[in-house]
C-alpha positions in Angstrom: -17.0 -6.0 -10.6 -14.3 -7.2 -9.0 -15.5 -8.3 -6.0 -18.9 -6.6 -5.3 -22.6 -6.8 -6.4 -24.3 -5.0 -8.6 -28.3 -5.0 -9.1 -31.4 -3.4 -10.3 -35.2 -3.8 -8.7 -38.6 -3.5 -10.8 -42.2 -3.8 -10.3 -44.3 -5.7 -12.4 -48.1 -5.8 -11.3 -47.3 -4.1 -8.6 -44.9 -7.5 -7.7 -41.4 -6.5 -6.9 -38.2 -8.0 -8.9 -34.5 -8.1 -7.7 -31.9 -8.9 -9.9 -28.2 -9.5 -8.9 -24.8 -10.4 -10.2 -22.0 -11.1 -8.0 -18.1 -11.3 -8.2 -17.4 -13.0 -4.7 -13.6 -13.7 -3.0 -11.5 -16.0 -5.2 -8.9 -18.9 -3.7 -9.8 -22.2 -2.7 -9.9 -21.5 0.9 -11.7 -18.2 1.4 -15.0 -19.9 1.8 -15.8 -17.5 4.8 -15.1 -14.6 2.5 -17.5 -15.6 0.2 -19.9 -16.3 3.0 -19.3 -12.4 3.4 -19.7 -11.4 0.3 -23.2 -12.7 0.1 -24.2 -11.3 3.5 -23.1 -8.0 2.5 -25.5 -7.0 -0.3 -28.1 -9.1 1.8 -28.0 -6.2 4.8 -26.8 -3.5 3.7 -27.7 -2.7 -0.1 -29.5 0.0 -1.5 -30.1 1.0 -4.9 -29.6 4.6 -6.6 -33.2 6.3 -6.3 -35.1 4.2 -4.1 -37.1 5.8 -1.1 -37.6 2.5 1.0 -36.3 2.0 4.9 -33.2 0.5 4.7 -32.6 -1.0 8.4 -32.5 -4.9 8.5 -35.0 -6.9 9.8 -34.8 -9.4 12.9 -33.8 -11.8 10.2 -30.8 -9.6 9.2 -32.5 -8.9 6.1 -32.5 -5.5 4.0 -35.8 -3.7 3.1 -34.9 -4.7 -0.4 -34.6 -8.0 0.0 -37.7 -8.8 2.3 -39.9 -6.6 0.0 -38.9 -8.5 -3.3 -41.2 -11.1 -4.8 -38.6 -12.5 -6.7 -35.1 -12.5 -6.6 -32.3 -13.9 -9.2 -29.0 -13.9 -8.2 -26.1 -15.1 -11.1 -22.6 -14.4 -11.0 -19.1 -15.8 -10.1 -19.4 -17.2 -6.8 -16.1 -18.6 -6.7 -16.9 -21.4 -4.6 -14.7 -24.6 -5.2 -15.1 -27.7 -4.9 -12.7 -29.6 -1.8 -10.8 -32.5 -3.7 -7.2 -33.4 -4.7 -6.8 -32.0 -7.9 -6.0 -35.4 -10.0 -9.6 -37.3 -8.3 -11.6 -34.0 -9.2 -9.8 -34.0 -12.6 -11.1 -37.5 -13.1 -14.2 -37.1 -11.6 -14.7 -33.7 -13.9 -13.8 -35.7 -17.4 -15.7 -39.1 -16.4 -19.2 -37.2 -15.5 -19.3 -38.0 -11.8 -20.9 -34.9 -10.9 -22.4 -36.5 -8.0 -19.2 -37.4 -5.9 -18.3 -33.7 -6.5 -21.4 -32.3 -5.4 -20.7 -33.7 -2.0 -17.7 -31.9 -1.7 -19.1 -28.3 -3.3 -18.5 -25.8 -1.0 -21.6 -23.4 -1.6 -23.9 -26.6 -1.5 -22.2 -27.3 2.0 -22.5 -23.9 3.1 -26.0 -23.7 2.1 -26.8 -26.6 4.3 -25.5 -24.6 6.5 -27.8 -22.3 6.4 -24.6 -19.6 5.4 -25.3 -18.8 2.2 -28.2 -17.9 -0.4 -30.6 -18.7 2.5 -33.9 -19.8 1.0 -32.7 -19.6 -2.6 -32.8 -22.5 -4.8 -30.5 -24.0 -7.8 -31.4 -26.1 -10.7 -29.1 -29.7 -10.6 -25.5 -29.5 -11.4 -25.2 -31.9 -13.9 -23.3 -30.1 -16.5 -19.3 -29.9 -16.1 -17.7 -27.6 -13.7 -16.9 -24.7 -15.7 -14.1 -23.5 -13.7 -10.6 -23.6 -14.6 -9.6 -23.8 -18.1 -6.5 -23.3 -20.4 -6.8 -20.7 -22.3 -9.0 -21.4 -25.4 -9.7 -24.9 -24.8 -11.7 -27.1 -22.7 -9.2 -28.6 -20.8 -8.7 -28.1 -16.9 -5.8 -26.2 -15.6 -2.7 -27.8 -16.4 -0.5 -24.5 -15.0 1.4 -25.2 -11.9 -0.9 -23.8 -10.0 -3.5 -26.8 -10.9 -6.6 -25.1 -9.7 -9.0 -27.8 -9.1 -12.2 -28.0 -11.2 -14.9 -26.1 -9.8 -18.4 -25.0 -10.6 -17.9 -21.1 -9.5 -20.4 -19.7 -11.8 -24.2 -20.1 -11.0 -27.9 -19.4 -11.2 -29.7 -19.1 -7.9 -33.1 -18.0 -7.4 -35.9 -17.4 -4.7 -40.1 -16.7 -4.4 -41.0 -15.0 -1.5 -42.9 -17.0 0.9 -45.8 -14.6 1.6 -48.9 -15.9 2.7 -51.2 -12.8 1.6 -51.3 -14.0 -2.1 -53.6 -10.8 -2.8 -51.9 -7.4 -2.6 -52.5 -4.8 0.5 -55.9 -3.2 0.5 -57.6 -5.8 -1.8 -58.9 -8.2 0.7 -59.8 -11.6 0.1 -62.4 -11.3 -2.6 -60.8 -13.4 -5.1 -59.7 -16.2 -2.7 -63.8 -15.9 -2.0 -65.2 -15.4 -5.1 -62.7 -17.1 -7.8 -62.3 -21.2 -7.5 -59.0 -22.5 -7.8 -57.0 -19.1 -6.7 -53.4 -19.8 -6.3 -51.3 -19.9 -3.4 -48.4 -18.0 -4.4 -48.7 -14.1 -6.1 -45.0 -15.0 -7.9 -43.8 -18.7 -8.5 -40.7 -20.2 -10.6 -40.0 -23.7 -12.5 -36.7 -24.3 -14.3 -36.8 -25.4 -17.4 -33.2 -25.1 -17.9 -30.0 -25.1 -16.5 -26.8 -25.8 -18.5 -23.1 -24.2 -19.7 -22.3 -23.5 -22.7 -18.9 -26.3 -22.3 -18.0 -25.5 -26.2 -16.7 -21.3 -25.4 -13.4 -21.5 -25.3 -13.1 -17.0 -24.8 -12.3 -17.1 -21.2 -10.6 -19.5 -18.6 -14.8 -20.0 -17.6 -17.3 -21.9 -19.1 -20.7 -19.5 -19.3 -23.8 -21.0 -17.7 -27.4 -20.1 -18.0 -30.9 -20.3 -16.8 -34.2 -20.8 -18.6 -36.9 -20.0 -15.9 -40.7 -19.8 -16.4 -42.3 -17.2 -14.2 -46.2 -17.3 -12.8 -47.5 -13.9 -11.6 -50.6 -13.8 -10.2 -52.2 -10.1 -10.9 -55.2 -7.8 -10.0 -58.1 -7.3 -12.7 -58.9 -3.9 -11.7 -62.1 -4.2 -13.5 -63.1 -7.7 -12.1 -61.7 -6.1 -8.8 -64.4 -3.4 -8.6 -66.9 -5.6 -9.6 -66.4 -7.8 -7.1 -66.1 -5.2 -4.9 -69.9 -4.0 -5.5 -71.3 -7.1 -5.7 -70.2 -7.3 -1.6 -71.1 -4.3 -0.8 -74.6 -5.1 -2.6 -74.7 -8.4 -0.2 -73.8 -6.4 3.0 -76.9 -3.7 2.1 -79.2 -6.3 1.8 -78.4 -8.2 5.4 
């Protein structure tokens, strides 16, 4: 959309996935818009259907949002990076990711603590895939000279819960089975890239391999576990 959020939710052993895609506030300078636009879905959004409380939380947090196990967030951001347009231009074409990095304005407003609180993003070091001639992969050379900018991104969060066993199932396994994670839902990256050849669009497309752990119930095992306890309280 143009500019808004759109998402859908599912449950997956009972663990709860968010997914999102953003179009945030274009220009160079509207870096508090785009703070905006991430704060809005964060409070206030609701899907079609859903029966959960929708009030924010001391942390300014939407049901939806403190209830997920996992969230992935993609989209264009439309943050830019703050550099003349010739040195970023360089920097773009030699490979010096690293000098624009520090000069990114959603890694700067992260630190900030502003943006995609808790949320975490693979390493930049593919090309910024933001703004190109029209079918080619060369930076804008239009009067307006928009400087290179990586405004499309992957960004993803685990929720730091500490009761790694669902509501209503106790501790049993953390008793009974050695070795019993500390996270129900956890992420690695195993890749993070654009796709720098696609000349379709005035973008570069980027994308995200991620490897998902989900730590489940075995109903079965559950109940067995459950009568061998109750077997060791009858006999105290």
């Amino acid at each position: 959309g143009n500019k808004g959020t759109v998402g859908v939710s599912l449950s997956i052993h009972r663990r709860k996935f968010l997914f999102l895609c953003s179009h945030f506030a274009a220009h160079q300078n509207a870096v508090e818009k785009r703070n905006e636009d991430y704060l809005a879905p964060v409070r206030e959004m609701k899907l079609q259907g859903a029966a959960e409380d929708w009030s924010a939380s001391p942390s300014g947090e939407c049901a939806l949002f403190q209830e997920a196990d996992f969230i992935t967030w993609v989209g264009d951001f439309n943050y830019r990076v703050d550099m003349p347009y010739h040195q970023a231009c360089q920097a773009a074409y030699g490979k010096n990711f690293k000098l624009m990095q520090q000069q990114d304005q959603c890694l700067k407003e992260r630190a900030k603590g502003k943006t995609f609180v808790g949320f975490e993003e693979g390493p930049l070091n593919f090309p910024p895939t933001y703004k190109f001639d029209k079918r080619t992969s060369t930076y804008d050379t239009s009067e307006k000279q928009r400087i290179p900018a990586w405004c499309d991104r992957v960004l993803y969060r685990c929720k730091a819960d500490p009761r790694v066993v669902l509501p209503g199932y106790g501790n049993l396994a953390q008793k009974h089975v050695p070795g019993f994670p500390s996270q129900a839902v956890s992420c690695c990256l195993q890749t993070y890239d654009s796709c720098h050849d696609i000349v379709d669009s005035d973008h570069k497309p980027v994308y995200a391999m991620l490897s998902i752990s989900l730590q489940c119930v075995d109903e079965g095992f559950h109940r067995q576990l459950s009568a061998q306890a109750m077997t060791e309280m009858d006999r105290r």
